[in-house]
Structure formats: structure tokens, C-alpha cells
VOKE-883909 format. One record per residue (C-alpha): x negated, y, z negated. Coordinates in steps of 0.5 Angstrom, whole numbers, plus 500, padded with zeros to 3 digits. Layout:
VOKE-883909
XYZ/...
//
This chain:
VOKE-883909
375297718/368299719/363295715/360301711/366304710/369297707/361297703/363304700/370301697/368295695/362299691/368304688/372297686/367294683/362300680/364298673/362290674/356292678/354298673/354291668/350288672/345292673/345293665/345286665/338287669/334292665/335288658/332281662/326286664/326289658/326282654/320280658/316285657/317286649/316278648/311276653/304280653/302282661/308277662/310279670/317283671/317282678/320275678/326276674/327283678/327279684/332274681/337279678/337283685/338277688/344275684/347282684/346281693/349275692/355277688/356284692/357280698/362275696/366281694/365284700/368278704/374276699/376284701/376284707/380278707/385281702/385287707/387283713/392279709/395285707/395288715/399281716/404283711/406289714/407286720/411280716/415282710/415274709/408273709/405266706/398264706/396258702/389261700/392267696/388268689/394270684/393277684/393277691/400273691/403277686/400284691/403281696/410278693/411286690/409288697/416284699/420285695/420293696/420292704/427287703/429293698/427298704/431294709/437293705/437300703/436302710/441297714/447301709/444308710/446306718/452303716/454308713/453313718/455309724/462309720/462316719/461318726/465314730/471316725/468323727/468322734/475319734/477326731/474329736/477324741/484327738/483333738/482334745/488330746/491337743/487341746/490338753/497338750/496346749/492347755/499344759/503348755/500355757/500353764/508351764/508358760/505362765/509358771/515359768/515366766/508369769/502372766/502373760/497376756/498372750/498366753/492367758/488370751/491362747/489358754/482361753/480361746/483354747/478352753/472356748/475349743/474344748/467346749/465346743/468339742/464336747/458339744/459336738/460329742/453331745/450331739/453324736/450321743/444324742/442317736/444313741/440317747/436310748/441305751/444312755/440313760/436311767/431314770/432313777/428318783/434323784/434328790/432335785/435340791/442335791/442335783/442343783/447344787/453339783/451343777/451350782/459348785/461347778/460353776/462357782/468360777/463362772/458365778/465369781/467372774/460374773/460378779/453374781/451370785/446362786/440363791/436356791/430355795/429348794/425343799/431337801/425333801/423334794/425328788/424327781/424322776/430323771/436321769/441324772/448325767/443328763/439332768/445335770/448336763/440340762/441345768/448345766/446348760/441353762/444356769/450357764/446361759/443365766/450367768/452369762/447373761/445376768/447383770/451383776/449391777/441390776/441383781/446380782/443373783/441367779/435364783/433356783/427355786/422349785/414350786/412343788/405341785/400334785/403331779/409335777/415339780/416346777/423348776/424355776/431358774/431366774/437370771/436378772/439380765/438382759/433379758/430375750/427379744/419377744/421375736/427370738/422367743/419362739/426360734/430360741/430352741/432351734/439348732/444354732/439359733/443364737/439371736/440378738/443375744/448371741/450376735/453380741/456373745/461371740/462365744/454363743/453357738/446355738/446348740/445349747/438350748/437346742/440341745/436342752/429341748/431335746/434331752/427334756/422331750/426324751/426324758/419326758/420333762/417339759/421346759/419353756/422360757/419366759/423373758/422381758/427385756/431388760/428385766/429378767/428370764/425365767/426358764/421353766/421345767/417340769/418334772/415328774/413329781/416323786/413326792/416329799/421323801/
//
């Protein structure tokens, strides 16, 4: 604390005693001048400032030292000190009982959460073990009879459900990000083309096709489960959208920079209205789009902003309607291995 700025509070705090002081001081001159002739009012002046003077400057240095007793007891909710005045220590004793009260409350608060979603996450777990059983089910059903359009519309919606599931497993993980991921220098064109392979069904039945023009060489720092879950996340949104008869390709690019690796990926489609712009990382935000894609939940990019923040990568969307979307991340720049 600045030492003006510890003057000031301390003639806040004790303006009353002060202002009776100086009452105190005008009687004293008023009293010599009345009852002594040509008596001197220099001398009890001088005195009554000095004593004024004296009386600010213990107050100030008690202050101080209460103010650091009190940075002592927000770092230790415990904290004793032998030297504490009575006001002080009943100060500091309620600070302690409301911080224990904060922590009890805090420590159920979590328990109570914790419990709930781990009976959550278990309900998950159980309902995919029937989203498999009816996945095996429609798989025996068309080996058996042939296709079938009710069972192909049964399998899809089926597999429409297992992805939400894990979306919702995502979410549940997302409080436990810190003790879920490693950031480690991972190959960013080796990282790109996992995620591209996994979706080469979703890039076949679009009718549009992956170009990556990323340098072999280039490295990032990320964390490679989490990564891959990011690009998941927009290359799937990019498919999604694309307009196979306009430009049929998805394109992946990287611009590699002194300080950070840019990450350019291109969907030539229907393109973001300019006002769902600024809403589009929001928790289920779906906008103009997702009304029109029934299979959009507005998580996805959400949590795509999320996992970036925490890994320390930075992302922004760029569109025109009609024309394309360029989805931008920036990642910490590892150099040319």
C-alpha cells in the first residue's frame, strides 16, 4: 500500500478523533489568549501539533500493521498473532469463522456435484451399452433380411444418439480438464491427417474431398487427444456444410509464423450469417444454420473454445455467406524439426 494512500484512510478512519483534536487545540489558544494578556499562543500551537503529529503517526503504524495481519489471514484462515489488540482479534476471529463456514460449504457443494455426475456419467455408460445392443441388432436385421429402410433410419438415428452421449461425457470431463491432458510437441501435419482418415466416410457421402498443404516438418505444442477432439469438432462442421457442387474440397493449410502456427481450415459452403458471428461459440447456439441442420446441438463449438482457451491456442471464424468459412488456430510455435 502506497504510504499516501494509507494517509488518507487513516484520516477517513479517524476524522472524528482528529477533528477533536483540533477542537481541543483552538480551546488551548483561545484559553491563553482570554486569560493571559499579550501571552504567546506560539508555544501551546506548537505543542498541540506536536501532539496531533505524534498521535497520526502511531495510528498510521498500527494500521499498517492491521492491514498486514489481515493479508496474513487471507493466506491462513488460521492465523494467530500474540500481539493482536481486542478489536483486531475479534476481526480476525470472525474473518476465520466465515472462511471455515466458505470451505464447509464449498467442500459439500463439490461432493454433491461430484456425486451427481459420476451417477451421470454412469448413466451414460448404460446407455451406450444399449446403443450398441440396438446398433448389433440393425446390423443382424439387414444381414438377415437385407436392407431395410426402417432399420437404416433406426441405425442412423441410433448413431445420432451415441454421439450426443459422448458429447455430454465431454462436457462432464471438461471440470476435470487439468489432470486430462499433456501437452507434448506433436507432428501438426500427422495430427490433421488421423482426424481427416476418420472422417473419410463423412467426406465420401458429402461428395467433398480433404486438400491439406501442410509442411511435414512443422510441430506444435498441444495436447494430442484434445487436439484431435478440436479438428474433429470443426472438419466435421466444415463437411457438414460444404457445398459439394460449388467446390468440392475441404482445404487445411498451415501458415507458419516466428511465434505461432496458423491453421487455416476452409469449407466452401453455405457460409455464417454476419449476426451469429459473435454467438457462435456460445453453449448451444446453433443459429440460422443449425435450425435447418436438425442433427446440430450447439455444443461442438463451444466446446472447441473451450479446450483451446485451456490449451492456450487462440481460434476465430471468418465467413461470408454463400461464399465460404475459414476457421483460424493459432498454436505455439515449435519451429521446423
Amino acid at each position: 500500500m502506497y504510504l499516501m494512500e494509507l494517509i488518507i484512510k487513516v484520516v477517513r478512519i479517524k476524522a472524528r478523533d482528529l477533528i477533536i483534536l483540533l477542537i481541543n487545540t483552538l480551546v488551548i489558544i483561545m484559553f491563553y489568549y482570554l486569560l493571559f494578556e499579550d501571552s504567546e499562543v506560539i508555544y501551546p500551537l506548537m505543542l498541540s501539533a506536536f501532539v496531533i503529529l505524534v498521535y497520526f503517526v502511531i495510528e498510521v503504524i498500527k494500521y499498517k500493521s492491521f492491514q498486514e495481519k489481515l493479508e496474513d489471514s487471507k493466506r491462513s484462515p488460521s492465523y494467530t498473532n500474540s500481539n493482536l489488540s481486542s478489536n483486531e482479534e475479534e476481526v480476525l476471529e470472525a474473518i476465520s469463522t466465515i472462511h471455515n463456514e466458505y470451505l464447509n460449504r464449498l467442500h459439500t457443494l463439490n461432493q454433491e456435484i461430484r456425486n451427481r455426475e459420476n451417477l451421470f456419467s454412469q448413466w451414460i455408460h448404460n446407455m451406450k451399452t444399449s446403443i450398441t445392443v440396438i446398433d448389433l441388432a440393425c446390423e443382424h436385421s439387414i444381414l438377415s433380411k437385407g436392407n431395410d429402410r426402417y432399420i437404416e433410419d433406426i441405425k442412423e438415428e441410433n448413431s445420432n444418439l451415441k454421439k450426443n452421449l459422448e458429447e455430454c461425457l465431454n462436457i462432464l470431463r471438461l471440470d476435470d480438464f487439468s489432470r486430462d491432458y499433456i501437452t507434448t510437441s506433436c507432428n501438426l501435419r500427422e495430427l490433421v491427417n488421423s482426424v481427416v482418415s476418420s472422417k473419410k466416410r463423412d467426406f465420401i457421402y458429402k461428395g467433398v474431398f480433404p486438400k491439406v498443404d501442410i509442411d511435414d516438418n512443422i510441430s506444435v505444442y498441444t495436447d494430442k487427444k484434445w487436439g484431435s477432439y478440436m479438428l474433429s469438432q470443426i472438419i466435421s462442421n466444415s463437411i457438414k456444410y460444404s457445398d459439394a457442387n460449388k467446390n468440392n474440397k475441404v482445404e487445411i493449410l498451415a501458415i507458419n509464423h516466428n511465434n505461432d502456427v496458423e491453421l487455416l481450415i476452409i469449407d466452401y459452403g453455405i457460409g455464417i450469417a454476419k449476426e451469429d458471428l459473435p454467438r457462435i461459440f456460445d453453449p448451444f447456439f446453433t443459429g440460422n444454420n443449425g435450425r435447418k441442420e436438425r442433427n446440430s446441438s450447439g455444443i461442438g463449438l463451444y466446446m472447441v473454445k473451450i479446450i483451446a482457451e485451456k490449451l492456450g491456442h487462440e481460434i476465430k471464424i471468418e465467413s461470408e455467406i454463400g461464399i465460404r468459412t475459414v476457421v483460424k488456430i493459432k498454436f505455439k510455435n515449435e519451429g521446423i524439426i
